[in-house]
C-alpha positions as CSV (number, residue, x, y, z in Angstrom):
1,X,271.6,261.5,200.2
2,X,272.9,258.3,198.9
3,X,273.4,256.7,195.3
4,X,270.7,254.4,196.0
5,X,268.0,257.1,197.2
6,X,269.7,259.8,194.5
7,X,267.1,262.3,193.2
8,X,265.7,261.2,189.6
9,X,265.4,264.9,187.7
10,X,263.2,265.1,184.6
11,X,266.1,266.3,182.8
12,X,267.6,262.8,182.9
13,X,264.7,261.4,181.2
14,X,263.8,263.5,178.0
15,X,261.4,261.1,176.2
16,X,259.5,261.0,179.6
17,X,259.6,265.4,180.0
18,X,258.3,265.8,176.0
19,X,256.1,263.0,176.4
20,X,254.3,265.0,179.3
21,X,254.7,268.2,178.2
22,X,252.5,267.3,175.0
23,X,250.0,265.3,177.4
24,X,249.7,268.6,179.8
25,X,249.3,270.8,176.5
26,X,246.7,268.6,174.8
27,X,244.3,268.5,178.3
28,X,245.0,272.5,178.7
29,X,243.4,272.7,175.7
30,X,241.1,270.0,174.9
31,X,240.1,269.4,178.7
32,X,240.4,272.8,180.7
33,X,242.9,270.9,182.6
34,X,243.3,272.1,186.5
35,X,245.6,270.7,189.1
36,X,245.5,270.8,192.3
37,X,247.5,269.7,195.6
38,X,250.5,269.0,193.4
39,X,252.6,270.8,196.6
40,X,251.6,267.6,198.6
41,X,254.0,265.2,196.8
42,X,257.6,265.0,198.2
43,X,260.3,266.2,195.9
44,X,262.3,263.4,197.0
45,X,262.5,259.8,198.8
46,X,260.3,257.0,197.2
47,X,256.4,258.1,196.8
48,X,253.4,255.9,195.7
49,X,250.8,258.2,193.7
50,X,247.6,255.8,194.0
51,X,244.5,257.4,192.0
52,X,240.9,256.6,190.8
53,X,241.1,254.9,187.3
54,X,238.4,255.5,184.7
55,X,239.7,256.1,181.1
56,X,243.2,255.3,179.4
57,X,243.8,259.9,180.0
58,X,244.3,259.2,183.7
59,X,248.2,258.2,183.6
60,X,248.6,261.8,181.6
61,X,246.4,263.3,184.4
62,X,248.9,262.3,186.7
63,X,251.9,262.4,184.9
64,X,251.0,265.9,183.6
65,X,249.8,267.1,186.4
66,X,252.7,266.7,188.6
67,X,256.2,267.4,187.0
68,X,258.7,267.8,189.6
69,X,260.4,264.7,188.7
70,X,259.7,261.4,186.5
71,X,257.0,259.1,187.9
72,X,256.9,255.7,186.6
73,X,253.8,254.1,185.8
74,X,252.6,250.5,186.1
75,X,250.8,248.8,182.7
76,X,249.9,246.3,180.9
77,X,252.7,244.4,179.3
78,X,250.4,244.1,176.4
79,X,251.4,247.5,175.4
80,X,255.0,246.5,175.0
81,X,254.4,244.5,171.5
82,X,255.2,246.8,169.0
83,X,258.7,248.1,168.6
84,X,257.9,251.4,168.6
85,X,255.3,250.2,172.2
86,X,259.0,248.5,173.3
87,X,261.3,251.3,172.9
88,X,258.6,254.6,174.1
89,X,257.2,252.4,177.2
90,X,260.9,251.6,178.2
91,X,262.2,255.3,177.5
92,X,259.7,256.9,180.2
93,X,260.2,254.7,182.3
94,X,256.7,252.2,182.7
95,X,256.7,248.8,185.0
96,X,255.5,245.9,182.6
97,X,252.4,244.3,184.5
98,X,251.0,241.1,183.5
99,X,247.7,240.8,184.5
100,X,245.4,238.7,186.1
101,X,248.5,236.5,187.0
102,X,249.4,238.5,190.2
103,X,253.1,239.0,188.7
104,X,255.3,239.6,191.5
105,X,258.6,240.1,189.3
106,X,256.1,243.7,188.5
107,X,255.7,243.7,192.2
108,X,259.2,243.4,192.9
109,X,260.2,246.1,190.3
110,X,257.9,248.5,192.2
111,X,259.0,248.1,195.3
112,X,262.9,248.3,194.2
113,X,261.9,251.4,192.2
114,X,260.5,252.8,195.5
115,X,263.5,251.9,197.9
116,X,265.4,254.0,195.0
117,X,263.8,257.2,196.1
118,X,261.5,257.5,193.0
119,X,258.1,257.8,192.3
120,X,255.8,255.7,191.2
121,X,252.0,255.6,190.4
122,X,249.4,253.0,190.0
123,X,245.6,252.3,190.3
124,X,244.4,250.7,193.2
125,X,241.1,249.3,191.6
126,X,242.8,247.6,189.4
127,X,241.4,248.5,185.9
128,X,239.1,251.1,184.9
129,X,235.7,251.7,186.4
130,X,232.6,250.6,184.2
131,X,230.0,253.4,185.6
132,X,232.3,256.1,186.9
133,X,232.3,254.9,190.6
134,X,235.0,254.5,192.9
135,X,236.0,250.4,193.1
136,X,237.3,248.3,195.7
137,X,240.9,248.3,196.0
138,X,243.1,245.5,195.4
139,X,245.2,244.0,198.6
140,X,248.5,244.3,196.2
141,X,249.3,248.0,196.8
142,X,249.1,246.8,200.3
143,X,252.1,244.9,199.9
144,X,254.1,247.4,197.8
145,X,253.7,249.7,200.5
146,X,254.5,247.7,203.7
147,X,257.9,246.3,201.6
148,X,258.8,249.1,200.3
149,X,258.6,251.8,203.1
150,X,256.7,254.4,201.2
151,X,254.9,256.8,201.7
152,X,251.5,257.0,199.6
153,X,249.8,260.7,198.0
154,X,246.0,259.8,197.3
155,X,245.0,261.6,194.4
156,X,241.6,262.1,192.3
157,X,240.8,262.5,188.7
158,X,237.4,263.7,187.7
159,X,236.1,264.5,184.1
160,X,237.7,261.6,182.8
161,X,235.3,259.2,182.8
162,X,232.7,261.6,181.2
163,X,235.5,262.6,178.4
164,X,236.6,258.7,177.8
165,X,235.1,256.1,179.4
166,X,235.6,252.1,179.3
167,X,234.8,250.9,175.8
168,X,234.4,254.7,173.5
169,X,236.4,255.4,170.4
170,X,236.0,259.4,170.7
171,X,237.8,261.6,173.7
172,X,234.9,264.4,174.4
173,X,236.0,268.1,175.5
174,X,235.2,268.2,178.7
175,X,236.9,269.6,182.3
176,X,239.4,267.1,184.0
177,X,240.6,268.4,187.5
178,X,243.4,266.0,189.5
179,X,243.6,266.7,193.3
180,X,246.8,265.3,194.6
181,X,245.7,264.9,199.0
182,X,248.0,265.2,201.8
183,X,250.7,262.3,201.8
184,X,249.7,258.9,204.2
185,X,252.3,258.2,206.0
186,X,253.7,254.7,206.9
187,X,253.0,255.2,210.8
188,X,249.3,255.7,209.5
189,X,249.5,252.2,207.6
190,X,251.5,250.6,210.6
191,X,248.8,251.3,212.7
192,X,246.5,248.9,210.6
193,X,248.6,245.9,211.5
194,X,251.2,244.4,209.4
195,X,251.7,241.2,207.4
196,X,249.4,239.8,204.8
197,X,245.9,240.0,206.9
198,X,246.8,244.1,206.8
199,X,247.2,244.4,203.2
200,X,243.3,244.8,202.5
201,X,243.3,247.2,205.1
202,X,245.9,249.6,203.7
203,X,244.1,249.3,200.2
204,X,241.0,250.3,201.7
205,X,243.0,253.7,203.8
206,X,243.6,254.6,200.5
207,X,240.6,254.6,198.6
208,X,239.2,256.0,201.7
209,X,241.1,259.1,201.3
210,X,240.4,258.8,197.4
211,X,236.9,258.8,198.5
212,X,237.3,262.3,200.6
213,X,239.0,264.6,197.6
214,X,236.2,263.1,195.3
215,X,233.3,264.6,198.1
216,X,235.7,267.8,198.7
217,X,235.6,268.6,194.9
């Protein structure tokens, strides 16, 4: 394997490991947490983990959920405006998005990120859902994925949305479950068409197989 595709371990990353390890702990306990499908996502070689979104505990859904090596999440660059927001968001390893403004230099990041060989996760919709529905996808992850050459691992998070949805102050104690799906591979994007007019396309192969853990539950 090459320098440029070298496998990021969690043990380079130590903020990123304790950070998870005390997300994982505090849905065991507060949230029954249960994974599943975690066997689907490739050890190695740049991976896109694309989920529902529906509360602020999804990125420690994923992140605790699967732990075979760091995966770097996309937000809001609005969380970067504290020192203490600076120096955490940085040390595990987040993509600063600014939104609304389709920011390619985040774009750009991702896709380098993914070329590296590491793992990345994002939320197609966009922003979290207001009734606990799935939402249409956004065309941008089809870009990241036809630039980048990655392959994608669908996933679905339920119980969040019932434990802290849009606009609540209180996290209830209720049963979150993430099922990680089979990976989509670029051959299965390909087939869409490429270019610009394919992007929607690929978004919507993705919530499609979003769509089919959330009925397999």
């Amino acid at each position: 394997m090459s320098d440029l595709v070298k496998r990021e371990t969690m043990a380079a990353m130590p903020i990123y490991t304790f950070s998870t390890q005390l997300f994982k702990l505090f849905l065991l306990v507060w949230h029954r947490f249960r994974v599943c499908g975690a066997e689907h996502i490739p050890d190695q070689g740049g991976v896109l983990i694309a989920s529902n979104h529906a509360s602020f505990l999804d990125p420690p859904a994923v992140g605790g959920g699967y732990r075979g090596r760091p995966v770097h999440f996309m937000a809001r660059n609005t969380l970067w405006n504290s020192k203490f927001g600076t120096w955490w968001m940085t040390k595990v390893g987040c993509i600063p998005v600014s939104r609304g403004t389709g920011d390619m230099r985040a774009l750009k990041t991702t896709i380098r990120m993914l070329k590296e060989g590491k793992a990345v996760s994002m939320f197609p919709e966009g922003t979290r859902t207001e009734d606990g529905e799935l939402q249409e996808a956004k065309g941008g992850i089809g870009f990241i994925i036809e630039k980048s050459g990655c392959v994608v691992v669908p996933a679905y998070i339920d119980g969040t949305y019932k434990a802290h949805p849009k606009g609540t102050k209180f996290i209830k104690p209720c049963k979150v479950t993430i099922t990680y799906g089979k990976p989509i591979m670029q051959e299965n994007f390909q087939a869409l068409g490429t270019g610009r007019e394919a992007y929607d396309k690929h978004a919507a192969l993705i919530m499609q197989h979003i769509a089919e853990l959330k009925a397999g539950e």
